[in-house]
N, C-alpha and C positions, 0 to 999 in steps of 0.2 A: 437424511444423508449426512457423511462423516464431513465434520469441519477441516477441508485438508490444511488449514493452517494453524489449526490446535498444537499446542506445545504438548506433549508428555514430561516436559523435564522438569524437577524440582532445585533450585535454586539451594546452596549449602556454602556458608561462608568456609572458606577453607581452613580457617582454626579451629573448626569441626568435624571437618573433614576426614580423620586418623581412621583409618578401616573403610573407608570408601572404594566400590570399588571405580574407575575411571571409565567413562563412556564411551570414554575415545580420546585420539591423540594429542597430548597438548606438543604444540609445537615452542621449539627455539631459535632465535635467530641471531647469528653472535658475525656481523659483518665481514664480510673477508674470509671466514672460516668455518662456519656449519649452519646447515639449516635443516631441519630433520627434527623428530621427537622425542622430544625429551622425555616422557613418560607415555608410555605406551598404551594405548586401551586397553583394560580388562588390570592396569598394574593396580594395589592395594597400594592407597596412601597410609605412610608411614609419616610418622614424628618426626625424622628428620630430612622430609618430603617438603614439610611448610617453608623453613626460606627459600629453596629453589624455587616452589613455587608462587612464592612473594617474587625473588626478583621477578620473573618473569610475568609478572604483572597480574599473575592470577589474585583475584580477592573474595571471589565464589568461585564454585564447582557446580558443573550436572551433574546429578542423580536421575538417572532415566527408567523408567517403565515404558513396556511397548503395549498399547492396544491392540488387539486382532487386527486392526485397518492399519498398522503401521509400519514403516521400515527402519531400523539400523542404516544409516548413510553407506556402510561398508557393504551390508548387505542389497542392498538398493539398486549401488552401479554394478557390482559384481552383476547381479540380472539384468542389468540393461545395454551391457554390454555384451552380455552375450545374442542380446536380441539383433544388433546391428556390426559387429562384426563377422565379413563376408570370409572368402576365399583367399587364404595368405594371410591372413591375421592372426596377429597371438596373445591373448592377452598375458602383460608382464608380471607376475605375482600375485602378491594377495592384495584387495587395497587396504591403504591406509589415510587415515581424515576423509573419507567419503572419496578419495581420488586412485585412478588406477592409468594407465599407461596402454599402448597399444602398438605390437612390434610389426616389422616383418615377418612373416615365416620362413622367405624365400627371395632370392634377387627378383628382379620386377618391377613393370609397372603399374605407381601409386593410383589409384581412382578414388575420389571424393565424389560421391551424387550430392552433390551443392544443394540441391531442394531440398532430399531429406534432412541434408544438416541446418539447414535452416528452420526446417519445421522444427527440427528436433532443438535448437537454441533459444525458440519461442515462447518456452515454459521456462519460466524465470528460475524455477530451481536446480535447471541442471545446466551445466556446462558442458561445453567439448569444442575443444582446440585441435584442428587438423594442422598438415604439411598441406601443400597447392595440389590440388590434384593432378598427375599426369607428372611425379615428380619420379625418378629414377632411383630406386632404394634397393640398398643389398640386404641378405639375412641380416636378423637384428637391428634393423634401426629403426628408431623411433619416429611412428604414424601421428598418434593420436593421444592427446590427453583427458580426460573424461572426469568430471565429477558432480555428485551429487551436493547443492550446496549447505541445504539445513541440515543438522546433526540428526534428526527424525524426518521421515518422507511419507506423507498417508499414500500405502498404496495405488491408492487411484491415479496419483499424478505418477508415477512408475509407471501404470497401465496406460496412460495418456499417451508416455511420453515413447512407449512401444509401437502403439499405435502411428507416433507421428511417422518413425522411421520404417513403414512396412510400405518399404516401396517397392516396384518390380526388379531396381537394381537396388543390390548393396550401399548400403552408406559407407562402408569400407570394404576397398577389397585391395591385391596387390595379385598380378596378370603378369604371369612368367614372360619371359619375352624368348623370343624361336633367334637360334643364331641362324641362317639361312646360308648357302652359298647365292654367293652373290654374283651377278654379270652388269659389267660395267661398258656403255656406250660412249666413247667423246665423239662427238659430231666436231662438222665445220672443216671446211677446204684448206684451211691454214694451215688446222695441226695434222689431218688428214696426209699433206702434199708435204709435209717437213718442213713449210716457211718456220714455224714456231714450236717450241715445244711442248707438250701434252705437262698442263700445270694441274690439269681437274682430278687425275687418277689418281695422285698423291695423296693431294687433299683429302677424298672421299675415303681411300684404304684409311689413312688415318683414323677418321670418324667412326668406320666400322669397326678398327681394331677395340676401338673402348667398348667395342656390345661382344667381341669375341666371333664376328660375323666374318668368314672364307671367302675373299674374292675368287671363284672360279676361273674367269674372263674377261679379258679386259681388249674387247673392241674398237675399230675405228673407221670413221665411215666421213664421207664428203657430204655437204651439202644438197642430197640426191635425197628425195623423198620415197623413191624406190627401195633405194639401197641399205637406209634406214631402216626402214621398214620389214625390208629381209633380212638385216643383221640380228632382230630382234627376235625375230625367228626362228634367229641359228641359235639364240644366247639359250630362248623356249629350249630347244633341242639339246643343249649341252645340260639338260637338268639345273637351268640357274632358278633360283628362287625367289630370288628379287632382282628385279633389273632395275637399274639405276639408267638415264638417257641425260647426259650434258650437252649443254650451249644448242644455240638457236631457239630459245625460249621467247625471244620477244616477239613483237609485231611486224618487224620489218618485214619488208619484199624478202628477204632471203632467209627468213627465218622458219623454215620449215621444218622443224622435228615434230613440234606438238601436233604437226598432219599427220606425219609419217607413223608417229604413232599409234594413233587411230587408224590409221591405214593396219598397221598388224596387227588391230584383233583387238582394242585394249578396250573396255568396257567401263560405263561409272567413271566416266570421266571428268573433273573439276579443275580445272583452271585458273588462276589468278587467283592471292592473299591477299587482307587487307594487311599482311605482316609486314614490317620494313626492317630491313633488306629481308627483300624476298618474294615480290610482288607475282611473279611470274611462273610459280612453281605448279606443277601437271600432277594430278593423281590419278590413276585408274589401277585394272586390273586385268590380266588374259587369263579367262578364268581364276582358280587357284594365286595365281604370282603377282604382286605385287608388281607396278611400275611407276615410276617418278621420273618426272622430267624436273632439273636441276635447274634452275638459273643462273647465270651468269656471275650474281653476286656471290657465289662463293668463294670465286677466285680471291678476293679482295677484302671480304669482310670475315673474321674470326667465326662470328655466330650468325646463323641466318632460320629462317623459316626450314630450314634440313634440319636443323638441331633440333624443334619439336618437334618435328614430324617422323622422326626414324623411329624414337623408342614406340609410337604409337601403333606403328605398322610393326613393326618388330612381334609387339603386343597381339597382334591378329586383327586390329581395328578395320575397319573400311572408311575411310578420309572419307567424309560427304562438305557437300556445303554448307552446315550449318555449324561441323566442326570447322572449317577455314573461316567463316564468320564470328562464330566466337573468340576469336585468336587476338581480334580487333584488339579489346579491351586489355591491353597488356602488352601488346605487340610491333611496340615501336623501341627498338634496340638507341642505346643512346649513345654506341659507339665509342664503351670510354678506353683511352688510353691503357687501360691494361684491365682488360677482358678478366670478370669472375664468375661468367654463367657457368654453369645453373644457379651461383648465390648473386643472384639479381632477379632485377624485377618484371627481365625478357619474357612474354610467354604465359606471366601469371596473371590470368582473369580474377 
């Protein structure tokens, strides 16, 4: 069996070095102002090569041969990332220093299968730096960092490291999101009867306007579990795609949406987050269409458990329990004084 930690390189002081050719990229780093390579792989040192490459601290060179069992670091990730990027991925150029980049292809949502990348981080010689999964990215922007670490890779830990990432989901993918027309319910005898004004519609058009999502209709209905129930109905009938159902989320005596819902038909239905603000929020579905029951905390607080939860349905997911349970680890909003989600730590397990 091949020793996967044999060297192929030959050590060459670099005042020797004149007609060598470069195995790979020597990098520069000049603070404040560049970092990138200074001498490119495959470039012939030249004579007046050696002090640049003195200051920069070179005082040997590789000279490499490859064995049959071996890889080129550029060639290495170049296949290994095509092994594990999914659907919506693109890889960004050629690489270089055994490192390559990984874009969007498409607006969407980010998916990270956290196991495979973890398998895949396990083998000491390769790296990969993701964004959080379930992050919100347009064409072009930057997923994933990937590289191979030793300038030579035997084979076999390539094939290893293939193997880690062959899972039944992607290790990367990015999941177009559906702009839907939407129908919007406000519950409750308040805004219902005119005592108060309907402050939930605002809010919610707002939210959708950032996914590009058509409010159809906009609903309102009293504290009647009946009547609830048949507005949701009418919403089904108007061709709404996602219905949205506000207030009466909690437990009280009078809090009857989350009935009435299930009263019209709604299926797969999940209940209560460990997320804060947002303990109360409803998922099902009537066949095909999506439906949320809102909590109260939107009114009030900038970001809540709506804000993960929309791109995901957007996405075609099906909210189960053990997505609102994993939500836990990340899911306590800290409430600051001026709101930077999604560049916070809201959300991210």
């Amino acid at each position: 069996m091949a020793n996967k930690y044999k060297s192929s390189a030959t050590i060459i002081p670099v005042d020797d070095a004149v007609g060598t050719v470069l195995a790979h990229d020597i990098t520069e780093i000049r603070p404040g102002e560049f970092k990138g390579a200074a001498f490119k792989k495959g470039h012939i040192v030249r004579a007046e090569d050696i002090p640049h490459l003195r200051r920069l601290g070179k005082e040997n060179l590789f000279s490499i041969h490859l064995d049959p069992h071996e890889l080129h670091e550029d060639d290495a990730i170049l296949r290994l990332v095509t092994s594990f990027a999914g659907e919506g991925i693109t890889i960004d150029g050629t690489p270089t220093e055994g490192k390559v980049s990984l874009r969007a292809a498409h607006p969407g949502l980010l998916k990270v299968n956290r196991e495979a990348l973890m398998d895949l981080c396990m083998i000491p010689e390769i790296c990969c730096a993701t964004r959080h999964t379930d992050t919100v990215v347009k064409t072009g922007d930057i997923v994933a960092s990937t590289r191979v670490i030793p300038l030579i890779i035997d084979e076999s830990i390539v094939a290893d490291a293939e193997k880690a990432v062959r899972h039944s989901i992607p290790l990367l993918s990015v999941r177009p999101m559906a702009e839907p027309s939407v129908g919007i319910l406000v519950t409750g005898n308040e805004v219902f009867s005119g005592r108060i004004k309907d402050q939930f519609a605002p809010i919610v058009r707002k939210k959708l306007a950032l996914f590009s999502c058509t409010v159809r209709d906009v609903s309102y209905a009293p504290d009647d579990r009946k009547t609830i129930s048949r507005t949701i109905r009418d919403l089904l009938d108007k061709n709404c795609e996602l219905i949205l159902v506000t207030g009466g989320m909690s437990v009280d005596p009078d809090d009857i949406t989350r009935l009435a819902i299930a009263d019209a038909g709604t299926t797969d239905i999940v209940y209560g987050t460990p997320v804060l603000p947002g303990a109360m929020l409803l998922s099902g579905r009537i066949g095909p269409v999506p439906v949320l029951g809102l909590p109260a905390c939107i009114l009030f607080y900038e970001t809540t458990v709506f804000d993960l939860i929309l791109p995901r349905v957007l996405a075609g997911e099906r909210i189960t329990r053990a997505d609102l349970a994993a939500l836990a680890h990340g899911g306590l909003c800290l409430n600051c004084a001026h709101c930077t989600y999604p560049l916070c730590p809201f959300g991210k397990g």
